[in-house]
C-alpha positions in Angstrom: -1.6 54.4 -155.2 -3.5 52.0 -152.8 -2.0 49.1 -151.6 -2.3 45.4 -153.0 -3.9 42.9 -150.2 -3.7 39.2 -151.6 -6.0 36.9 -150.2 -4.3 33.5 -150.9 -6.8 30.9 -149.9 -5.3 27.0 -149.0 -1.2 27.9 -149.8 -0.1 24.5 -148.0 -2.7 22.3 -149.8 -3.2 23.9 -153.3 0.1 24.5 -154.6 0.8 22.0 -157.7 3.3 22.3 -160.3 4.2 25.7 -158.1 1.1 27.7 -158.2 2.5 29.7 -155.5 4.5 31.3 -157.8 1.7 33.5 -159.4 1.6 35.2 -155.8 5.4 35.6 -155.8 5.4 36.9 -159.2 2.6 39.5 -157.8 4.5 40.9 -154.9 7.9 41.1 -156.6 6.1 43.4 -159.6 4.3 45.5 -156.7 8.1 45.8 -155.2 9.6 47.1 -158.2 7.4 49.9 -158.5 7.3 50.3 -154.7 3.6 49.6 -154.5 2.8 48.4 -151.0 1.5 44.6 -151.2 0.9 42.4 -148.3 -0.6 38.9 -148.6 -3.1 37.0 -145.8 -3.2 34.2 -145.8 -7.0 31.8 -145.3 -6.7 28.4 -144.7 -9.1 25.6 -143.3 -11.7 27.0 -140.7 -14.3 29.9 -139.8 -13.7 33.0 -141.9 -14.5 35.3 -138.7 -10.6 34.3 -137.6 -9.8 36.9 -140.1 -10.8 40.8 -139.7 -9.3 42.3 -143.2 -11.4 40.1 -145.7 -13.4 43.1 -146.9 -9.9 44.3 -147.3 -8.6 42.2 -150.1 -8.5 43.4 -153.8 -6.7 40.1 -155.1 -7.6 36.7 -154.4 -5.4 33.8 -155.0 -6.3 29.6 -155.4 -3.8 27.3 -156.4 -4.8 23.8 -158.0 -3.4 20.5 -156.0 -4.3 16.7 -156.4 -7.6 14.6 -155.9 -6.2 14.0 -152.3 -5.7 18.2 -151.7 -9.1 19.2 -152.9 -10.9 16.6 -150.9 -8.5 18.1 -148.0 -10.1 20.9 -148.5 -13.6 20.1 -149.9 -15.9 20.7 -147.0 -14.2 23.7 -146.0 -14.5 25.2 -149.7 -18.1 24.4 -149.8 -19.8 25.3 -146.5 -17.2 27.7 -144.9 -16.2 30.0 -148.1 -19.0 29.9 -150.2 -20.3 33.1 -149.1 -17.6 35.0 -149.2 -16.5 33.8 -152.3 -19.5 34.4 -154.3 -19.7 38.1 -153.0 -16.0 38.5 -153.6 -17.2 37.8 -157.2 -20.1 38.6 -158.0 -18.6 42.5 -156.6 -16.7 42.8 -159.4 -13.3 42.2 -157.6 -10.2 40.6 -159.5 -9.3 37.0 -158.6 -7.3 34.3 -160.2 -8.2 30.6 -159.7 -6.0 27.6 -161.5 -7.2 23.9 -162.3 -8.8 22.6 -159.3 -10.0 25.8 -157.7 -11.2 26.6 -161.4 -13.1 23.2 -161.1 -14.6 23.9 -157.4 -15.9 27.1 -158.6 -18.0 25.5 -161.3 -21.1 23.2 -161.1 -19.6 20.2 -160.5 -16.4 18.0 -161.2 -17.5 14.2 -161.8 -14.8 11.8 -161.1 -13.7 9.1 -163.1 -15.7 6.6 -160.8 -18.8 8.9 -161.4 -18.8 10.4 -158.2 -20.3 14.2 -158.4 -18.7 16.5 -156.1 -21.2 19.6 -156.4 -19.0 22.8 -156.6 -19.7 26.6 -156.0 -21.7 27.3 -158.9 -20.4 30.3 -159.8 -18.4 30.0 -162.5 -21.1 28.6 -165.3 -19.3 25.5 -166.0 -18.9 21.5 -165.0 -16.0 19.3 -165.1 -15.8 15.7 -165.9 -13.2 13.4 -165.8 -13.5 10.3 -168.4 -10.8 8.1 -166.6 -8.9 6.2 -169.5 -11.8 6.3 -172.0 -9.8 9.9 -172.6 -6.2 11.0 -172.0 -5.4 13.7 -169.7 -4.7 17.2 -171.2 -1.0 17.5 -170.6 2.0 19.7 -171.9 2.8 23.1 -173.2 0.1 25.3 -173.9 -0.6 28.7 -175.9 -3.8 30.8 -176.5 -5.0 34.0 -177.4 -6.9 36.5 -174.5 -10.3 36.7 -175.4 -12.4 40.8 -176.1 -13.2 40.2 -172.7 -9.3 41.7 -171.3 -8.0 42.3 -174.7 -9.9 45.1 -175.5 -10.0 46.7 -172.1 -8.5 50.0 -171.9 -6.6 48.8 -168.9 -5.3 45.4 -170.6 -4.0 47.9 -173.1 -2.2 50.2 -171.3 0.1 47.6 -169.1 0.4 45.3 -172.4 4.1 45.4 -173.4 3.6 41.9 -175.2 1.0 40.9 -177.5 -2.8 39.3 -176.5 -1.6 35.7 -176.8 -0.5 34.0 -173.4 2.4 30.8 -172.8 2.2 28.5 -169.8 1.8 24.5 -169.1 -1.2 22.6 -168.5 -1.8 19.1 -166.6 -5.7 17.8 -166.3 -7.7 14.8 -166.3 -11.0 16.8 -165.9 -12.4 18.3 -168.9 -14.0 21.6 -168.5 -17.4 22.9 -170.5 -18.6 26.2 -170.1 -22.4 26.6 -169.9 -24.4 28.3 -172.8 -23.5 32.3 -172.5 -20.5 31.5 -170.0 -17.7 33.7 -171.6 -13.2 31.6 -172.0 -10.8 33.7 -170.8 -8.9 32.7 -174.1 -8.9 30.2 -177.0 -6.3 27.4 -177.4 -3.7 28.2 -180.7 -1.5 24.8 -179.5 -2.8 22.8 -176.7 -5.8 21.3 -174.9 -7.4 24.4 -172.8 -10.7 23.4 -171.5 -11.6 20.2 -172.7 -9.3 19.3 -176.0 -13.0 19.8 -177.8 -13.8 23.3 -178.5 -11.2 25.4 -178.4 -11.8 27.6 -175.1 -9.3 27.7 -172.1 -10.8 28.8 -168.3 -13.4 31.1 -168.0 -13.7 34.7 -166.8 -16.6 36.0 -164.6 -16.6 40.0 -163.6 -12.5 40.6 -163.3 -12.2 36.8 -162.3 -10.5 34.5 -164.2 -10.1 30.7 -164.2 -7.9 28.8 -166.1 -5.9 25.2 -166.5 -2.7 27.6 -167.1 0.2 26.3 -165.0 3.9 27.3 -165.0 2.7 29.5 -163.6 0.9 31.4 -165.4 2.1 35.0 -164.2 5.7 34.6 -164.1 5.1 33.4 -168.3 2.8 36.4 -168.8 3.8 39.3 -167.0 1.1 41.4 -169.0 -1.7 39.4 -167.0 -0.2 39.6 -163.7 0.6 43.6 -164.5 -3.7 43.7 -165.4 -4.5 42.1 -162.8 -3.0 44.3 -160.5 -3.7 47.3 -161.9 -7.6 46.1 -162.5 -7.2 45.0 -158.1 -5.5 48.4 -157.7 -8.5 50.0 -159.9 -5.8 52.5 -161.6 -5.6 52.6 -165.9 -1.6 52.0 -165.5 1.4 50.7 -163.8 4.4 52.1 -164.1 7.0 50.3 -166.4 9.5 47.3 -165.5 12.9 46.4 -166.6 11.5 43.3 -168.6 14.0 42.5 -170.9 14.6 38.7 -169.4 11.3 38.2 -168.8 10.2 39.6 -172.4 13.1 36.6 -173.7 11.2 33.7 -171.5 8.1 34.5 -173.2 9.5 34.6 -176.4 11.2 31.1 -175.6 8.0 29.7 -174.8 5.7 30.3 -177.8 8.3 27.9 -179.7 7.9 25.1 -177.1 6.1 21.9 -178.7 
C-alpha cells in the first residue's frame, strides 16, 4: 500500500475549535494499520519552498476567526490558488472546514458588507447577515449525500451507517450555486445556511463542510474513505473501534 502524504495548509493560524484533530485522527488510523503517513506542512509564502507538493494525496485546512483568515488572506489568494485549483480539479481528496470551506467559494461578504472574493472553486458564496440573523451554532447531524454513500469505496470502509455527528459554529451562511452538489443534508442542525437543508459541498473527492469536533475523530467512516479514496485502494483493513463506535453512538442523542 502507498504511503499517505498530508498536505496541512496554515496549522498555526487555522486551527479553531481543534481542527487539527482531523489530521491526528488521520495519522493514528494510518498507524494502526501500519500504513506509512507523513504530513508537510505549508504555511504563509512561495510554494516553490516546498519540493513534494506533487506528492500529496490528502490535503488539510482548518477553519480560524475573522482575524486568522485575513492573516492568511493574501497568501490564500495570490500564492495558493494555483495549486489549489489543480489539486482539485485532479480529482485528488481534500478536506476543508468553515473558513477554508468559505475561501474556496466565490465570496464571503462580511457583516459590514465587505466582499472578500475567494477561490472560486467550490460553486458557492458566503454571507454573513450580522445580527439581522443568529449564528449557526451547536450540535449537528446529517445524512452523506449519493455522492460518497453509494461509492463502492464508501461502502467497503463503512462500519457505521451514512449519517454523520459533529458540532458546528458560523455566522456566514453558505449557498451552493445552481448544479453545485452538499456533501450531506442537515436531520438536526443548521448545515449550510439554516435555509435549505444542505451541509458543505463536495467537488471531485473534495469535501467542504461547517462540521467541527472534529469531524473525523466523530466519524471514523469518513476519515477511513478519505484515506482509502487518497490511498486510491477499495479497502482498509479493519480497526478495533469499539470506543469510538460508543462516541458516535453518544453523539446522535446530543440536542
Amino acid at each position: 500500500m502507498s504511503k499517505l502524504l498530508i498536505g496541512y495548509l496554515y496549522k498555526e493560524d487555522l486551527n479553531l475549535y481543534g481542527d487539527n484533530g482531523n489530521v491526528e485522527v488521520l495519522t493514528a488510523r494510518c498507524f494502526g494499520r501500519s500504513i506509512e503517513c507523513e504530513v508537510l506542512l505549508i504555511d504563509k509564502g512561495k510554494l516553490t519552498s516546498h519540493n513534494r507538493l506533487s506528492e500529496i494525496n490528502l490535503l488539510f485546512m482548518g477553519g480560524g476567526p475573522d482575524s486568522s483568515q485575513k492573516s492568511i488572506y493574501g497568501d490564500f489568494l495570490e500564492e495558493k490558488k494555483p495549486f489549489l485549483l489543480d489539486y482539485v480539479t485532479s480529482g485528488k481528496t481534500g478536506l476543508f472546514v468553515c473558513g477554508s470551506y468559505q475561501l474556496m467559494g466565490d465570496y464571503y461578504r462580511a457583516s459590514d458588507g465587505e466582499e472578500l472574493k475567494g477561490l472560486g472553486i467550490f460553486k458557492a458564496h458566503t454571507i454573513h447577515f450580522g445580527k439581522n440573523k443568529p449564528r449557526c451554532i451547536g450540535n449537528v447531524r446529517a445524512t452523506l449525500t449519493g455522492k460518497i454513500s453509494s461509492d463502492p469505496v464508501f461502502k467497503n470502509v463503512n462500519f457505521l451507517e451514512d449519517r454523520i455527528v459533529g458540532f458546528e459554529n458560523h455566522g456566514g451562511r453558505t449557498y451552493l450555486d445552481p448544479g453545485a452538489e452538499p456533501f450531506a443534508r442537515v436531520t438536526y442542525g443548521h448545515g449550510n445556511n439554516s435555509e435549505d437543508g444542505s451541509e458543505g459541498i463536495i467537488l471531485g473527492n473534495c469535501i467542504g463542510t461547517y462540521f467541527h469536533g472534529p469531524i473525523l475523530a466523530k466519524n471514523p467512516h469518513l476519515a477511513d474513505y478519505l484515506i482509502a479514496k487518497a490511498l486510491n485502494v477499495q479497502e482498509l483493513p479493519k480497526l478495533n473501534d469499539g470506543f469510538i463506535t460508543a462516541s458516535y453512538a453518544a453523539s446522535k442523542k446530543l440536542r
